[in-house]
C-alpha positions in Angstrom: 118.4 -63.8 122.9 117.2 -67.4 122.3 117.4 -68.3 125.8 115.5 -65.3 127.5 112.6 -65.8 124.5 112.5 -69.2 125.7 112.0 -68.1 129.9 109.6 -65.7 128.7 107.9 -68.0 126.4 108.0 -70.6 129.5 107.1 -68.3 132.2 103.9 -66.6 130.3 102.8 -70.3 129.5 103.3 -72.0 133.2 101.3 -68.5 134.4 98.3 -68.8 132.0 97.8 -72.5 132.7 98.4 -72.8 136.4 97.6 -68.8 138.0 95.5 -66.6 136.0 91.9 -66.9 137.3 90.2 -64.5 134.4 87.6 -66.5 132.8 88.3 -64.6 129.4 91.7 -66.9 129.2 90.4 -70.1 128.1 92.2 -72.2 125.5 95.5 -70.5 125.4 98.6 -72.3 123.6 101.7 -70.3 123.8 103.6 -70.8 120.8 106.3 -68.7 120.9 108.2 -65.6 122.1 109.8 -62.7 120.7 112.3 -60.3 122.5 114.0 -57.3 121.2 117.8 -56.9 120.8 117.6 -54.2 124.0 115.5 -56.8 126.0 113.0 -54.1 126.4 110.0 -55.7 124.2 108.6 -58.8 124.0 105.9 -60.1 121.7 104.4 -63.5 123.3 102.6 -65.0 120.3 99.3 -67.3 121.5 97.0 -69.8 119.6 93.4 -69.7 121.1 90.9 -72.1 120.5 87.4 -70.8 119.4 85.6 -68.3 117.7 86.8 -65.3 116.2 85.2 -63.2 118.8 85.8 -65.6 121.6 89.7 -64.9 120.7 89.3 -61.2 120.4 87.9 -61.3 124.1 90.9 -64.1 125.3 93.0 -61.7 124.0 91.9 -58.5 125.7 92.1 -60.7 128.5 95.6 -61.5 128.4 96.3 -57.8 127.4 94.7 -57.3 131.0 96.9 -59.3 132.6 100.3 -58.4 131.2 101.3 -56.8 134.3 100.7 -59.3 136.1 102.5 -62.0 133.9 105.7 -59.6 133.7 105.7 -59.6 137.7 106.2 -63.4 137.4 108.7 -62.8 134.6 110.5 -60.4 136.9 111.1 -62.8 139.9 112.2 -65.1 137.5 114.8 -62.9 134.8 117.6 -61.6 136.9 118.2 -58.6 133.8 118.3 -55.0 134.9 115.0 -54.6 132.2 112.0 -56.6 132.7 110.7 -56.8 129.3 107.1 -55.4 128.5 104.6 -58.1 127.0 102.9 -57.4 123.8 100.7 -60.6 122.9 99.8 -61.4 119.4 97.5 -64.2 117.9 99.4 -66.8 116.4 97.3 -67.5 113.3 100.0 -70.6 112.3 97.6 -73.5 113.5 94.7 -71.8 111.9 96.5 -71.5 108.8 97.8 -75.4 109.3 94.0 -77.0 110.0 92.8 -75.5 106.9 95.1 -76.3 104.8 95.0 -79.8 106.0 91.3 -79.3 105.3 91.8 -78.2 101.6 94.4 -81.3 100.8 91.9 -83.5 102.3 88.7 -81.8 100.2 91.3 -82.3 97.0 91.5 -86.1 98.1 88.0 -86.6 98.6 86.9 -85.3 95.3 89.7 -86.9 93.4 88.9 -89.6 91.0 89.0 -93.1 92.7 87.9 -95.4 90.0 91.9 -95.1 88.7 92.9 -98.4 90.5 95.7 -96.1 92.4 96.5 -94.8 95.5 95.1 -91.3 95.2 97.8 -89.9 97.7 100.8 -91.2 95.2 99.3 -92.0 92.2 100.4 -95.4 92.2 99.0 -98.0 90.6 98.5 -101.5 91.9 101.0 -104.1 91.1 99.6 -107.5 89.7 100.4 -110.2 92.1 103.0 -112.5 90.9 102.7 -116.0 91.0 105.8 -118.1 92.3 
């Protein structure tokens, strides 16, 4: 199962970037695949960069061109089943950046009149005179 979600993760991602000519599909990171245990379904989950609604339009892009990615998938599988894409947004790197923005906000407002590394909460060592 690994190694068919990894050519339909690879085949969806070389057929964004380099032959779908929609101008809806902008941005697109694919993150990961998904394929049932009857290799019948696959879910292709994509990070896109921008706006809520500029992702909801990406999306209904990709949606669009499905068919056209699972004809790619097709010539490249050699399975009885080509499986059908179902793509998802990948909210992972969203959820990453702002909680990289949070810790970064609790650093920033942290007191730094301590004499410490605010990151460790070390303090600093006298220097010692040899």
């Amino acid at each position: 199962m690994e190694r068919v979600a990894e050519v339909v993760r690879e085949v969806a991602s070389e057929t964004i970037l380099f032959e779908l000519r929609d101008p809806r599909v902008r941005g697109v990171t694919v993150t990961r695949a998904e394929v049932s245990g009857d290799l019948q379904h696959a879910k292709i989950y994509v990070s896109v960069m921008g706006s809520p609604s500029e992702q909801k339009l990406c999306l209904h892009g990709l949606n669009h061109a499905s068919g056209f990615i699972q004809s790619r998938l097709a010539t490249r599988m050699k399975t009885r089943f080509t499986p059908v894409i179902h793509f998802i947004l990948d909210q992972g790197v969203k959820n990453s950046i702002e909680i990289s923005r949070l810790i970064n906000e609790a650093l920033a407002q942290s007191p730094s009149g301590s004499g410490g590394d605010a990151a460790t909460g070390a303090k600093d060592a006298p220097a010692s005179s040899s």
